[in-house]
Biopython code that builds the backbone (N, CA, C, O; Angstrom):
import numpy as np
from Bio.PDB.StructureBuilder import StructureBuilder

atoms = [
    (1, "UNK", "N", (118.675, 65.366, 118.500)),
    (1, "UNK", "CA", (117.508, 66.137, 118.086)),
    (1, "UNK", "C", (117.424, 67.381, 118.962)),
    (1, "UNK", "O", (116.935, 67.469, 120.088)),
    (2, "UNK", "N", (117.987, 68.303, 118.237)),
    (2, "UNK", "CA", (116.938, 69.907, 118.802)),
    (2, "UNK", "C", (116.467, 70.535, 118.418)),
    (2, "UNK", "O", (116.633, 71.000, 117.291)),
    (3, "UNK", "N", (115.397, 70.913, 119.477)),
    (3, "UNK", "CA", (114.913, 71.938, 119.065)),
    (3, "UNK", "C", (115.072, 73.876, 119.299)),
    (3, "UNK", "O", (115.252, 74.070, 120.501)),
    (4, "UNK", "N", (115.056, 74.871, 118.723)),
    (4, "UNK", "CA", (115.620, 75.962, 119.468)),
    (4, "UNK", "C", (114.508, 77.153, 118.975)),
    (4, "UNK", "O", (114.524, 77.581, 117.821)),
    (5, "UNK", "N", (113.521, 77.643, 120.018)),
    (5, "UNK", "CA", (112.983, 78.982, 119.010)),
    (5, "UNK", "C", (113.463, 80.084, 119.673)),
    (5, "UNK", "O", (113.962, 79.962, 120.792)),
    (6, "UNK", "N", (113.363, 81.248, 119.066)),
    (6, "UNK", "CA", (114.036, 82.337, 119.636)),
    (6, "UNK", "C", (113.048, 83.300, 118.800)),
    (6, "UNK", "O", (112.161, 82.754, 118.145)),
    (7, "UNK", "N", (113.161, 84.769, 118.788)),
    (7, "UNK", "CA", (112.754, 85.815, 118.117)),
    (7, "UNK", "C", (113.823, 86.543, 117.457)),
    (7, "UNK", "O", (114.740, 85.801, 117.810)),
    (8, "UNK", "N", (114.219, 87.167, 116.973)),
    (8, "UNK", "CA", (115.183, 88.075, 116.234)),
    (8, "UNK", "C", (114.803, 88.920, 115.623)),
    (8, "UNK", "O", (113.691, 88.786, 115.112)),
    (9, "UNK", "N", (115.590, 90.212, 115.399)),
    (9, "UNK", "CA", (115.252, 91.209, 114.454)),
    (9, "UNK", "C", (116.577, 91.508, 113.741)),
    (9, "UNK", "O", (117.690, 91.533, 114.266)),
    (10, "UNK", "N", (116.210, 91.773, 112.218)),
    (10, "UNK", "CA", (117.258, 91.927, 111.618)),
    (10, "UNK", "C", (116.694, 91.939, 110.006)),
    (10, "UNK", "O", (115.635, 91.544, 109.518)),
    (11, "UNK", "N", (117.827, 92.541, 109.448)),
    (11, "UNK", "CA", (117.500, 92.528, 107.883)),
    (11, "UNK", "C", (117.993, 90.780, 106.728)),
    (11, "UNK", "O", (117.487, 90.164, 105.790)),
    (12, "UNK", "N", (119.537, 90.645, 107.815)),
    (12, "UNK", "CA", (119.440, 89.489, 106.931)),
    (12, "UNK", "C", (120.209, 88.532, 107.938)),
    (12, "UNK", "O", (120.806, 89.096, 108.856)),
    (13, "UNK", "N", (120.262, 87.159, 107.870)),
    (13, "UNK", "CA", (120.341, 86.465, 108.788)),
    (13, "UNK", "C", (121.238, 85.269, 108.335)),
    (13, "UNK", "O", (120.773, 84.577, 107.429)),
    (14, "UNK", "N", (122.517, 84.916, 108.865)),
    (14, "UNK", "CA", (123.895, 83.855, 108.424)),
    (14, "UNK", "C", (123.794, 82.477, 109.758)),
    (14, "UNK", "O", (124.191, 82.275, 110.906)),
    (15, "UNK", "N", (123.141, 81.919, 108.884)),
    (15, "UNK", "CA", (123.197, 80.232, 110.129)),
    (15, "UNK", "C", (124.309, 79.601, 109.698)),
    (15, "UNK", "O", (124.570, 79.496, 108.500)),
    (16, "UNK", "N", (125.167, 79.058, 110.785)),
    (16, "UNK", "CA", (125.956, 77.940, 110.657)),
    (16, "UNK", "C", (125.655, 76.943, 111.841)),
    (16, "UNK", "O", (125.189, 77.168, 112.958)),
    (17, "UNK", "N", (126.085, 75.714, 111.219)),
    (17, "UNK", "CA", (126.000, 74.339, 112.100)),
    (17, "UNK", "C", (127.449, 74.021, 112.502)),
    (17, "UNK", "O", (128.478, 73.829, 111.854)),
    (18, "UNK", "N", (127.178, 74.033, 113.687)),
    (18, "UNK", "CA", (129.025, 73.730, 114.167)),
    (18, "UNK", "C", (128.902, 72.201, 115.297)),
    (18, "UNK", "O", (128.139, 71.920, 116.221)),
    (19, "UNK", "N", (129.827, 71.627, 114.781)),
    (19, "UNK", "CA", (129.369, 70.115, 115.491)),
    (19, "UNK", "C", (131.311, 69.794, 116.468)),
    (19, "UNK", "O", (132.437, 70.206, 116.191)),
    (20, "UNK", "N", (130.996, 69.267, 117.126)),
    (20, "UNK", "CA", (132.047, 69.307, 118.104)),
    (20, "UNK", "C", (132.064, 68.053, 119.193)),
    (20, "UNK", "O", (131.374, 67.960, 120.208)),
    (21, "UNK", "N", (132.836, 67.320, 118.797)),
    (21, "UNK", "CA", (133.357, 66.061, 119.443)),
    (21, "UNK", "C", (134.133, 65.513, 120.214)),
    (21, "UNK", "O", (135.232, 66.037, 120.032)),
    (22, "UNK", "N", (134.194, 64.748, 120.980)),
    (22, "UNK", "CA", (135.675, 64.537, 122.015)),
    (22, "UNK", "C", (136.400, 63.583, 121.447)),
    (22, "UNK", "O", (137.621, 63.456, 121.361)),
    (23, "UNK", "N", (135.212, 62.691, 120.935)),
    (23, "UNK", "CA", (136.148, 61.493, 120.121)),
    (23, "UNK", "C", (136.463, 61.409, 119.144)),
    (23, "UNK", "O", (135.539, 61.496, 118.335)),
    (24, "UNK", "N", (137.749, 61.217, 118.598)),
    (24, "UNK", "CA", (138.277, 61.562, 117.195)),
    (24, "UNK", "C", (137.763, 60.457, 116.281)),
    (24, "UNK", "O", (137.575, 60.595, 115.072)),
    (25, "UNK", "N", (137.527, 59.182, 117.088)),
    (25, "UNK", "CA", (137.318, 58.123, 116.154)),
    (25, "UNK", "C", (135.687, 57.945, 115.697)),
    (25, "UNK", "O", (135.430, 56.829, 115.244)),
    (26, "UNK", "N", (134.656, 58.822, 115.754)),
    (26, "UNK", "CA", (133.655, 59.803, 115.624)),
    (26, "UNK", "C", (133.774, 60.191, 114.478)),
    (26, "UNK", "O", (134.756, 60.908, 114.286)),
    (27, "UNK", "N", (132.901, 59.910, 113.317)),
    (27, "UNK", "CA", (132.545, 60.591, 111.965)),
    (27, "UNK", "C", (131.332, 61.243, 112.276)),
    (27, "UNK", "O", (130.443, 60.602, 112.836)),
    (28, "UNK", "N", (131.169, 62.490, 111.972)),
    (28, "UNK", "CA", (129.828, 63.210, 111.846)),
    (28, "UNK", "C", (129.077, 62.996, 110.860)),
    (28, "UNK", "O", (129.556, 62.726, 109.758)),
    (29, "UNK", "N", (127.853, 63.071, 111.061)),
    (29, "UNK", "CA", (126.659, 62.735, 110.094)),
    (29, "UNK", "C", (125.546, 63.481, 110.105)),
    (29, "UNK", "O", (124.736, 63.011, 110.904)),
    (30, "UNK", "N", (125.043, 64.734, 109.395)),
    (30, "UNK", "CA", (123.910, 65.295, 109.547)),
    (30, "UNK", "C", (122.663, 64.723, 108.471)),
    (30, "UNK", "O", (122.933, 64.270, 107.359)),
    (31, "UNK", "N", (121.527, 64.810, 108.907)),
    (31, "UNK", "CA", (120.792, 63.700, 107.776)),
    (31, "UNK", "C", (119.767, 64.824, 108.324)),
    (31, "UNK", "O", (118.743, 64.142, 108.357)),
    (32, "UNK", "N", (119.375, 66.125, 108.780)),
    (32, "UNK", "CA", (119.241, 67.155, 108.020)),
    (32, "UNK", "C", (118.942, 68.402, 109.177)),
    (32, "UNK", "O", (118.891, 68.298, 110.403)),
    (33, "UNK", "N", (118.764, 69.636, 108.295)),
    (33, "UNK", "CA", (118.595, 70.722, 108.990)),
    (33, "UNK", "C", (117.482, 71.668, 108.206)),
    (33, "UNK", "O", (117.285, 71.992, 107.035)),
    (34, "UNK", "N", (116.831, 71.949, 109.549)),
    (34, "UNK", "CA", (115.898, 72.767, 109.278)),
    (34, "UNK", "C", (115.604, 73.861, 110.097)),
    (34, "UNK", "O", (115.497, 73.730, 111.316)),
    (35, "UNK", "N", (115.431, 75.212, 109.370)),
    (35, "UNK", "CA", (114.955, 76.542, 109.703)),
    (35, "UNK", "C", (113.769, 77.110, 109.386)),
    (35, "UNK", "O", (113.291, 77.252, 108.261)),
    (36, "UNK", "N", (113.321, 77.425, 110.420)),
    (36, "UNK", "CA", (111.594, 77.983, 109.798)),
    (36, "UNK", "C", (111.652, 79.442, 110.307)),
    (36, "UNK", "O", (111.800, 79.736, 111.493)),
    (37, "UNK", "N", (111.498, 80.478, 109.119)),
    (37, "UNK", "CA", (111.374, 81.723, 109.756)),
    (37, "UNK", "C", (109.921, 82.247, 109.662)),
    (37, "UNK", "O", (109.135, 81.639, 108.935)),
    (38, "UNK", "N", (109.504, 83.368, 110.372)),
    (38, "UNK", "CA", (107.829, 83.258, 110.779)),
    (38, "UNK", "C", (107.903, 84.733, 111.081)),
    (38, "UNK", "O", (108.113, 85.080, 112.244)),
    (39, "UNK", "N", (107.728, 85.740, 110.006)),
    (39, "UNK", "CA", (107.723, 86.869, 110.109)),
    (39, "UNK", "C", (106.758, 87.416, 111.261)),
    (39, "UNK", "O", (105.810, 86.631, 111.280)),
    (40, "UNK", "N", (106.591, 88.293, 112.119)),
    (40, "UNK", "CA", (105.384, 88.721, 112.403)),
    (40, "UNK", "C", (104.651, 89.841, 112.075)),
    (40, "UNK", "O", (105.031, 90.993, 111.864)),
    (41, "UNK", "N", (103.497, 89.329, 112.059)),
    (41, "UNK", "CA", (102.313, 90.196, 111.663)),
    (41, "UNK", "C", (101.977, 91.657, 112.106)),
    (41, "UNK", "O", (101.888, 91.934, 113.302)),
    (42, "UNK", "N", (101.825, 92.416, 111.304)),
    (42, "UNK", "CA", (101.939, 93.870, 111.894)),
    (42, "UNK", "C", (100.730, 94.661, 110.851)),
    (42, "UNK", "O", (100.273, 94.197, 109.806)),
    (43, "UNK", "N", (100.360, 96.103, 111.554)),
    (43, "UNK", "CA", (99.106, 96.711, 110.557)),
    (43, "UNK", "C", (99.660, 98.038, 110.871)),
    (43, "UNK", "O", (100.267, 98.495, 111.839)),
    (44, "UNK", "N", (99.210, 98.565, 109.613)),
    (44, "UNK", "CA", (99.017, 100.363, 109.696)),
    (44, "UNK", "C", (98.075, 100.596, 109.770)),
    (44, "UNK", "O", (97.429, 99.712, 109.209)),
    (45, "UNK", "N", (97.178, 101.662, 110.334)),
    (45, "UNK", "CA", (95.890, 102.398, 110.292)),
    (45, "UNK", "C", (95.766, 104.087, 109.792)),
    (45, "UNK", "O", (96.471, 105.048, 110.098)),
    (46, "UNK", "N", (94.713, 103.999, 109.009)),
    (46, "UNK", "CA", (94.085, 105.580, 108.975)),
    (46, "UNK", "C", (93.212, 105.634, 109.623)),
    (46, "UNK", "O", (92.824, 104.702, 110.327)),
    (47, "UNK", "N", (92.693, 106.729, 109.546)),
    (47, "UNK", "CA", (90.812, 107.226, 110.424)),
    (47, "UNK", "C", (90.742, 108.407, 109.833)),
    (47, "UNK", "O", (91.603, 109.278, 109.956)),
    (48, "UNK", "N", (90.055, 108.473, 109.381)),
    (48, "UNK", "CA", (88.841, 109.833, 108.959)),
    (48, "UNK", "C", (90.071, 110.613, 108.015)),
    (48, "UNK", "O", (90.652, 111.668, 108.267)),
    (49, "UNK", "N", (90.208, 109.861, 107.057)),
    (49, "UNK", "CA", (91.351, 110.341, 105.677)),
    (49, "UNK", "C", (90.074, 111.264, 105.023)),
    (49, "UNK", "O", (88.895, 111.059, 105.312)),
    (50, "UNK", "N", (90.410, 112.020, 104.351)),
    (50, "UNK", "CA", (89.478, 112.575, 103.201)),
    (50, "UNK", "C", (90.003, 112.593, 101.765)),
    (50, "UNK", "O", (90.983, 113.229, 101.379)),
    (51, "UNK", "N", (89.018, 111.610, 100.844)),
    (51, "UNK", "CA", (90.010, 111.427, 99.821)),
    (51, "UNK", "C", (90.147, 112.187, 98.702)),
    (51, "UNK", "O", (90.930, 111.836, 97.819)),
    (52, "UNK", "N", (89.247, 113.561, 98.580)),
    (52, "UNK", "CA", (89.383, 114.286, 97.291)),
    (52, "UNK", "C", (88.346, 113.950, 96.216)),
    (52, "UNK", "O", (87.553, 113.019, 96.355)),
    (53, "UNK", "N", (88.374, 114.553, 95.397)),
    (53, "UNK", "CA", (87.457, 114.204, 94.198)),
    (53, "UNK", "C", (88.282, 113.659, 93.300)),
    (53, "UNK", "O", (87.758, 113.532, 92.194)),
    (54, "UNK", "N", (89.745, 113.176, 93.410)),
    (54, "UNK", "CA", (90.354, 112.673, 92.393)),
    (54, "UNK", "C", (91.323, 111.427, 93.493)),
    (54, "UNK", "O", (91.260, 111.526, 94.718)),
    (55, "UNK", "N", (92.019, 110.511, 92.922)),
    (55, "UNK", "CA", (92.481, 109.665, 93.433)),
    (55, "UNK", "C", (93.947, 110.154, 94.637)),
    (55, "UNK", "O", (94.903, 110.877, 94.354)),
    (56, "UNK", "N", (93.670, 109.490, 95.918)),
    (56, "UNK", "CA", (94.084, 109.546, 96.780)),
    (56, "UNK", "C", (95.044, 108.586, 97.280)),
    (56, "UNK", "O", (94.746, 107.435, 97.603)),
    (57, "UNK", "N", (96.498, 109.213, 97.351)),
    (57, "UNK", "CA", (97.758, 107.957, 97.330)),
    (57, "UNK", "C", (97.605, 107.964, 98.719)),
    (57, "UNK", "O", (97.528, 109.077, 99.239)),
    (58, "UNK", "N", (97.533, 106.810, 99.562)),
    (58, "UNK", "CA", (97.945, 106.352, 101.106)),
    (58, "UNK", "C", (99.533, 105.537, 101.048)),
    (58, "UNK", "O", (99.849, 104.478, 100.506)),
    (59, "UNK", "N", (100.324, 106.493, 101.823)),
    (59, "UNK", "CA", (101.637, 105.901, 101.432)),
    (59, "UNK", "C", (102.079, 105.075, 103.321)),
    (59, "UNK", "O", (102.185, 105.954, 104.175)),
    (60, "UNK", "N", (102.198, 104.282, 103.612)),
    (60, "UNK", "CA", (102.593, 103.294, 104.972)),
    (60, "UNK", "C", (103.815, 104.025, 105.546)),
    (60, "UNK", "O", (104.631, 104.479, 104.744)),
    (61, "UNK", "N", (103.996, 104.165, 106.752)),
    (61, "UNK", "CA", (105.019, 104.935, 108.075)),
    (61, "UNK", "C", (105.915, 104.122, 107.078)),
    (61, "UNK", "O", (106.612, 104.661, 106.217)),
    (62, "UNK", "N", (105.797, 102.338, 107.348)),
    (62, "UNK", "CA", (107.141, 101.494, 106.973)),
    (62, "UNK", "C", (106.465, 100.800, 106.142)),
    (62, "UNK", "O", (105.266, 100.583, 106.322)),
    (63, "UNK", "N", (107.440, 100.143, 104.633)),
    (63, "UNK", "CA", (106.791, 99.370, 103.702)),
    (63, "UNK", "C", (106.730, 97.646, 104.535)),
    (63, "UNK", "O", (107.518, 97.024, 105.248)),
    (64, "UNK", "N", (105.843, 97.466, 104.172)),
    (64, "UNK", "CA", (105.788, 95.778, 104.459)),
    (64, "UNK", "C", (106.865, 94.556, 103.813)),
    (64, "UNK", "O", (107.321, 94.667, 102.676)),
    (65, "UNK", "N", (107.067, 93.832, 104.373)),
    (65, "UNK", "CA", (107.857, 93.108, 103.060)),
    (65, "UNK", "C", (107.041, 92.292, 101.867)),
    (65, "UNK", "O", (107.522, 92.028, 100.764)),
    (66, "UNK", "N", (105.716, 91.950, 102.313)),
    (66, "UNK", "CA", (105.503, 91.747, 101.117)),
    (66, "UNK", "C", (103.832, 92.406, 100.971)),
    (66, "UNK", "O", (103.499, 93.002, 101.995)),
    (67, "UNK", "N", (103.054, 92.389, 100.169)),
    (67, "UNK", "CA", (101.700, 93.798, 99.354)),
    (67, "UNK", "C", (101.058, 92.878, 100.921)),
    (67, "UNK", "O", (101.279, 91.730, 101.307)),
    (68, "UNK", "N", (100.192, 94.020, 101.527)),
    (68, "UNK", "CA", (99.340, 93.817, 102.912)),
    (68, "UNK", "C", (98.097, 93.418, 102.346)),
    (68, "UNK", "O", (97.783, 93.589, 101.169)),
    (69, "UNK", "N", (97.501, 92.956, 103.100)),
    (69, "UNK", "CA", (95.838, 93.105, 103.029)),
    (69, "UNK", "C", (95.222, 94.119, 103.594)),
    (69, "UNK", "O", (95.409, 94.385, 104.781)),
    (70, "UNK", "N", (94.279, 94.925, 102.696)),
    (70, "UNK", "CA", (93.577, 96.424, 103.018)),
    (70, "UNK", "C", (92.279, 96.215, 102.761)),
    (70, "UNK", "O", (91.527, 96.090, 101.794)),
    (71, "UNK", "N", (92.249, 96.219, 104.185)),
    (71, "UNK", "CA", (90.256, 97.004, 104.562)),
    (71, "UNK", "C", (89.745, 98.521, 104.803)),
    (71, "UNK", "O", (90.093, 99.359, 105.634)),
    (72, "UNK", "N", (89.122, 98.544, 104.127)),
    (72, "UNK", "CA", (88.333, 100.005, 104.025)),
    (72, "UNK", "C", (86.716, 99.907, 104.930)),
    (72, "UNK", "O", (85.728, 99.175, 104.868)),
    (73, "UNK", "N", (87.173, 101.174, 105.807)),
    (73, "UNK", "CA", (85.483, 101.414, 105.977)),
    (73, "UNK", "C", (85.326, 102.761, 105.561)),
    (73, "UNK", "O", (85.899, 103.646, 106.197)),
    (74, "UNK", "N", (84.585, 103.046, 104.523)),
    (74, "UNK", "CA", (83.915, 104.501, 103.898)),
    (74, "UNK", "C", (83.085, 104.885, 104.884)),
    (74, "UNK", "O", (82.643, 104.080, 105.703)),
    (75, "UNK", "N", (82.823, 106.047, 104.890)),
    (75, "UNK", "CA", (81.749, 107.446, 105.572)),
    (75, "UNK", "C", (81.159, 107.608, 104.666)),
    (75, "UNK", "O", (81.409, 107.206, 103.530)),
    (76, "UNK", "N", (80.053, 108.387, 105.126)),
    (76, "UNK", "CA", (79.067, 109.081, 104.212)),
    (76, "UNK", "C", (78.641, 108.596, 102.996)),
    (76, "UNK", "O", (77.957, 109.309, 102.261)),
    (77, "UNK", "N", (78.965, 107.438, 102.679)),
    (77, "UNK", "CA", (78.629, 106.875, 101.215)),
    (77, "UNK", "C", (76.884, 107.278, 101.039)),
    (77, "UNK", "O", (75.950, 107.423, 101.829)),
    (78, "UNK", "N", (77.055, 107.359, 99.560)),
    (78, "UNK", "CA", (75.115, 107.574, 99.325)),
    (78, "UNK", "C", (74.965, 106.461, 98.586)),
    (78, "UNK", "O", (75.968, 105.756, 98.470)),
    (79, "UNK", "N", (73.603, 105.992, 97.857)),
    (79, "UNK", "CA", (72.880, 104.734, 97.395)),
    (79, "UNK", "C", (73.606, 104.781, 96.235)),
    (79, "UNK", "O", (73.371, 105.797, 95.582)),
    (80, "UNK", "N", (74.360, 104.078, 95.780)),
    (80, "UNK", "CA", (75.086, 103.488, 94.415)),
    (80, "UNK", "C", (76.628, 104.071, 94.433)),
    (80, "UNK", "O", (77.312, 103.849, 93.434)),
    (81, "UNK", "N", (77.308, 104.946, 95.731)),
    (81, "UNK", "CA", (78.574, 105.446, 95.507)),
    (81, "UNK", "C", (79.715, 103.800, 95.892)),
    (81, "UNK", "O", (79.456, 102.919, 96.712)),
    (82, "UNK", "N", (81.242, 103.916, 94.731)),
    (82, "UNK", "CA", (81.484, 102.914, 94.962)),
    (82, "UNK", "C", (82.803, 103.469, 95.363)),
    (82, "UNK", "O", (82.944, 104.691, 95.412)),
    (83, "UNK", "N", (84.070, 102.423, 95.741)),
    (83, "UNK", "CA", (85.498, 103.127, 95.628)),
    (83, "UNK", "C", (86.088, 101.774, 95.216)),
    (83, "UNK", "O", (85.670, 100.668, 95.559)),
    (84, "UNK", "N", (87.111, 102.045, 94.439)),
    (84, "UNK", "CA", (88.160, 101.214, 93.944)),
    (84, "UNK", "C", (89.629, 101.416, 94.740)),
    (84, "UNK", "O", (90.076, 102.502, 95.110)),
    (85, "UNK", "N", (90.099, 100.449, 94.865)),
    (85, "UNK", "CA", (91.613, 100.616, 95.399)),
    (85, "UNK", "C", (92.308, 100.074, 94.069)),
    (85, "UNK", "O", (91.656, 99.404, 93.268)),
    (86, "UNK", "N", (93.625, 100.378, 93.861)),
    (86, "UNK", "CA", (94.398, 100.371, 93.024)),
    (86, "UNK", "C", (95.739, 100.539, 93.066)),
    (86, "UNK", "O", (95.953, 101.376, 93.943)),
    (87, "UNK", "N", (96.617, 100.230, 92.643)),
    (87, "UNK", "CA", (98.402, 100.043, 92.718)),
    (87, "UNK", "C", (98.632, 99.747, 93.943)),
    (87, "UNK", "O", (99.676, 100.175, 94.434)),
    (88, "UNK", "N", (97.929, 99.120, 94.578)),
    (88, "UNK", "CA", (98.338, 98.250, 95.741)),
    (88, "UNK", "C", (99.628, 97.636, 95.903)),
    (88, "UNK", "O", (99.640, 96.524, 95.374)),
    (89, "UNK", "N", (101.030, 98.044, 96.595)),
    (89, "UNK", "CA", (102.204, 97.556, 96.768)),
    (89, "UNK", "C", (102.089, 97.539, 98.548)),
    (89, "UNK", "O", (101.189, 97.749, 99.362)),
    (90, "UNK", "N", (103.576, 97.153, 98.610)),
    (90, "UNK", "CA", (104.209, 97.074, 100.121)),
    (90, "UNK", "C", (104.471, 98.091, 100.591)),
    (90, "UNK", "O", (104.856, 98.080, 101.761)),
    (91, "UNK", "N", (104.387, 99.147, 100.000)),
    (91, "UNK", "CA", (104.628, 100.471, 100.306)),
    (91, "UNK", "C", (103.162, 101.800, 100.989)),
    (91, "UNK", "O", (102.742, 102.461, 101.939)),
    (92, "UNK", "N", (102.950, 101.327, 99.295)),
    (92, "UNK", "CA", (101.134, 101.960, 99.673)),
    (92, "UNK", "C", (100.025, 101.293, 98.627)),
    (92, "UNK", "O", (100.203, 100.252, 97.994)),
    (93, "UNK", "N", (98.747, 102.200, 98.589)),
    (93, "UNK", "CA", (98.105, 101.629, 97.608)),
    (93, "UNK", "C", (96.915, 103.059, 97.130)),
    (93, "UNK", "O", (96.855, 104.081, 97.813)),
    (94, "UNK", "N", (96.336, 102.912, 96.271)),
    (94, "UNK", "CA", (95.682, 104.355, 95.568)),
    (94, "UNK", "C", (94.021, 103.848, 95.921)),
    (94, "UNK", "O", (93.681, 102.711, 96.249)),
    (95, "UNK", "N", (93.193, 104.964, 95.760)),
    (95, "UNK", "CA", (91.559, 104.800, 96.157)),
    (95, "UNK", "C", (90.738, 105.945, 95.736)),
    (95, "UNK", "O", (91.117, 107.070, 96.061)),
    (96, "UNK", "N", (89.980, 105.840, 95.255)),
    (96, "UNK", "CA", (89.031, 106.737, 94.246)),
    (96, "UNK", "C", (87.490, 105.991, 94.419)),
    (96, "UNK", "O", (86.932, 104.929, 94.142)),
    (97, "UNK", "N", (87.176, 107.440, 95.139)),
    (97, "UNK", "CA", (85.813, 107.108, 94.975)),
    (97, "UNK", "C", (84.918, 107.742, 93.803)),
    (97, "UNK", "O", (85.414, 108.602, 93.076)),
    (98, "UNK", "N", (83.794, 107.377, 93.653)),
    (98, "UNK", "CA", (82.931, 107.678, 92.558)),
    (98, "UNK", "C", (81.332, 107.364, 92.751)),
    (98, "UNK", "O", (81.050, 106.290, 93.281)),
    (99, "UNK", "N", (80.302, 108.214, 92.362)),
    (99, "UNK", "CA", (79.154, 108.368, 92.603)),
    (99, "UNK", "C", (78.334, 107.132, 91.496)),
    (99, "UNK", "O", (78.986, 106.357, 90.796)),
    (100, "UNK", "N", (76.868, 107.167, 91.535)),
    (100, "UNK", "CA", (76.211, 106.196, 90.921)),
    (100, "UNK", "C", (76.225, 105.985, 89.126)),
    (100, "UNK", "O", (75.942, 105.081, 88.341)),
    (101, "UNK", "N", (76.726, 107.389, 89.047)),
    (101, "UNK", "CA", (76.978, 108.188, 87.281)),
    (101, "UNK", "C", (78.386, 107.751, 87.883)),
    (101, "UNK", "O", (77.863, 107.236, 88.871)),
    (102, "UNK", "N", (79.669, 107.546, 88.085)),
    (102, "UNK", "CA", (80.870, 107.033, 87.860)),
    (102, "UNK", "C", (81.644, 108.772, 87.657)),
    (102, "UNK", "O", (82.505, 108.983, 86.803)),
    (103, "UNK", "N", (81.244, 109.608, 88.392)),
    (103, "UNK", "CA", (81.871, 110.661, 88.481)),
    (103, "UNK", "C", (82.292, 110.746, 89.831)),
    (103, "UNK", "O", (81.749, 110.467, 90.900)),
    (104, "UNK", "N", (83.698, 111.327, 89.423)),
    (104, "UNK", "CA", (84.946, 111.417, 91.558)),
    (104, "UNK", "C", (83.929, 112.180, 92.257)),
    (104, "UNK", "O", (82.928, 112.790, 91.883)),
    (105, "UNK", "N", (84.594, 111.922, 93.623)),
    (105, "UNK", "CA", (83.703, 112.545, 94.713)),
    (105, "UNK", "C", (84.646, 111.972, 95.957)),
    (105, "UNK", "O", (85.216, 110.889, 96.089)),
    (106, "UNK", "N", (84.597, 112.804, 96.567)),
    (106, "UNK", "CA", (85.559, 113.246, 97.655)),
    (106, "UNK", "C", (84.378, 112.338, 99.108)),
    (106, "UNK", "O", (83.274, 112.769, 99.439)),
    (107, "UNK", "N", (84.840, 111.485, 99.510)),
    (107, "UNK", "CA", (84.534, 110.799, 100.936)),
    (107, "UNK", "C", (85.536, 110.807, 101.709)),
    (107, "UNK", "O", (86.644, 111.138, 101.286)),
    (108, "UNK", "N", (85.319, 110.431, 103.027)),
    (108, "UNK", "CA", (85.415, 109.794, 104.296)),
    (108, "UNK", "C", (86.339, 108.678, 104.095)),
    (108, "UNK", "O", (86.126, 108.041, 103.063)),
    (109, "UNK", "N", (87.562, 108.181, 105.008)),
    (109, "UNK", "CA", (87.266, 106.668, 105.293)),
    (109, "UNK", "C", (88.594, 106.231, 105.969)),
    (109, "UNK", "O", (89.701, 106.770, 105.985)),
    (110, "UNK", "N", (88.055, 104.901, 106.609)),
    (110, "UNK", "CA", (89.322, 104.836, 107.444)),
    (110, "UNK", "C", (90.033, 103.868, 106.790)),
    (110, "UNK", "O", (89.371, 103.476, 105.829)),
    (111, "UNK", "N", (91.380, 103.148, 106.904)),
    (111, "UNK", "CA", (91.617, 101.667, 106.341)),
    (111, "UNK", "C", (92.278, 100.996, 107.880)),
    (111, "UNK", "O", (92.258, 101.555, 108.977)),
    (112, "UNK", "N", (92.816, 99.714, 107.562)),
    (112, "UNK", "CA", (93.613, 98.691, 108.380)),
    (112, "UNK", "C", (94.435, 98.307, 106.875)),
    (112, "UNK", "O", (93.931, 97.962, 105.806)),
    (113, "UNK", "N", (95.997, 98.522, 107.264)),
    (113, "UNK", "CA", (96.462, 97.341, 106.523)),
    (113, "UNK", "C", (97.428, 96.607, 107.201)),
    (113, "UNK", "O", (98.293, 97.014, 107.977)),
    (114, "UNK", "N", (97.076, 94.976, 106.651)),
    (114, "UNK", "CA", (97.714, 94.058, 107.680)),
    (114, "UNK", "C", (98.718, 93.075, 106.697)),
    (114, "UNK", "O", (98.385, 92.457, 105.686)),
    (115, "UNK", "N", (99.769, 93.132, 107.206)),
    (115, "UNK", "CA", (101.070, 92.393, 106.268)),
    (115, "UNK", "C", (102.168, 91.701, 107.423)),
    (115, "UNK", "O", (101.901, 91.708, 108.624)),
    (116, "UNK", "N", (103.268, 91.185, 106.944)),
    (116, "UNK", "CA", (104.492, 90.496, 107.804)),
    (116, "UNK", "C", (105.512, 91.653, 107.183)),
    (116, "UNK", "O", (105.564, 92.124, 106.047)),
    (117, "UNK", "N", (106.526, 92.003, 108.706)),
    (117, "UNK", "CA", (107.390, 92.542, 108.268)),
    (117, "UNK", "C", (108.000, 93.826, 107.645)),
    (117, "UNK", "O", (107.302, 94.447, 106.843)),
    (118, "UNK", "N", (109.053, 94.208, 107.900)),
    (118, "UNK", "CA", (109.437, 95.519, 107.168)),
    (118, "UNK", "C", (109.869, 95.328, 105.946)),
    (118, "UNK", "O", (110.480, 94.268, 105.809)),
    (119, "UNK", "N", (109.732, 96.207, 104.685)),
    (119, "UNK", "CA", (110.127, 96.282, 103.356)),
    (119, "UNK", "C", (111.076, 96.907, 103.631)),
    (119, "UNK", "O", (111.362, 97.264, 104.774)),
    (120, "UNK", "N", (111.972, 97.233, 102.222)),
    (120, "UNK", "CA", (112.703, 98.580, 101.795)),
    (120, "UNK", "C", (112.073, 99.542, 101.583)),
    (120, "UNK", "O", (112.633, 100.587, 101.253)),
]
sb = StructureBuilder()
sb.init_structure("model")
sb.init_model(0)
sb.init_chain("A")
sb.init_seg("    ")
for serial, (resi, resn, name, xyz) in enumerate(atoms, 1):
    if name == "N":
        sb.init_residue(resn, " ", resi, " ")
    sb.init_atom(name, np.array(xyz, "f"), 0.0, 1.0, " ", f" {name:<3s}", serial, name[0])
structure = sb.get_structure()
């Protein structure tokens, strides 16, 4: 029984099991193997983006490997202004704000996005 953790970086990763004996009269027997990989957790940030009166693409330094979780904190919002996020990938994701009548309007705002890993 072992156990082995380590860290690594890399895009793609080749395990082999190599077993090695003194005694010939010794049959090997594996009854099993296991690998656990455990991406780590990483975030991008904005601050004080300004998004336009029409929809605003936020594109990430590096894509994630897989779609992040995105928090928004808006500025200046007034009583009924809302924002939508939209095409949310590993890459980036889109945001449009809009007033209490559902007409664009250009805000404030910062995000966090938090995902595992580098994409393509």
């Amino acid at each position: 029984n072992m156990n082995t953790t380590s860290t690594q970086k890399g895009r793609y990763f080749k395990f082999r099991l190599r077993l090695a004996s003194s005694d010939n009269q010794t049959r090997a027997f594996i009854q099993g193997l296991e690998i656990k990989v455990q991406m780590q957790k990483r975030q991008e940030t904005g601050a004080d983006i300004v998004s336009g009166a029409s929809t605003k693409v936020i594109t990430f330094n590096n894509p994630f490997f897989t779609t992040p979780a995105i928090g928004i904190a808006a500025q200046n919002m007034a009583t009924g202004d809302t924002f939508t996020i939209s095409s949310k990938s590993n890459s980036s994701f889109s945001i449009d704000f809009s007033d209490s009548g559902g007409t664009p309007i250009s805000r404030s705002f910062d995000f966090v996005a938090v995902g595992h890993g580098i994409g393509q």
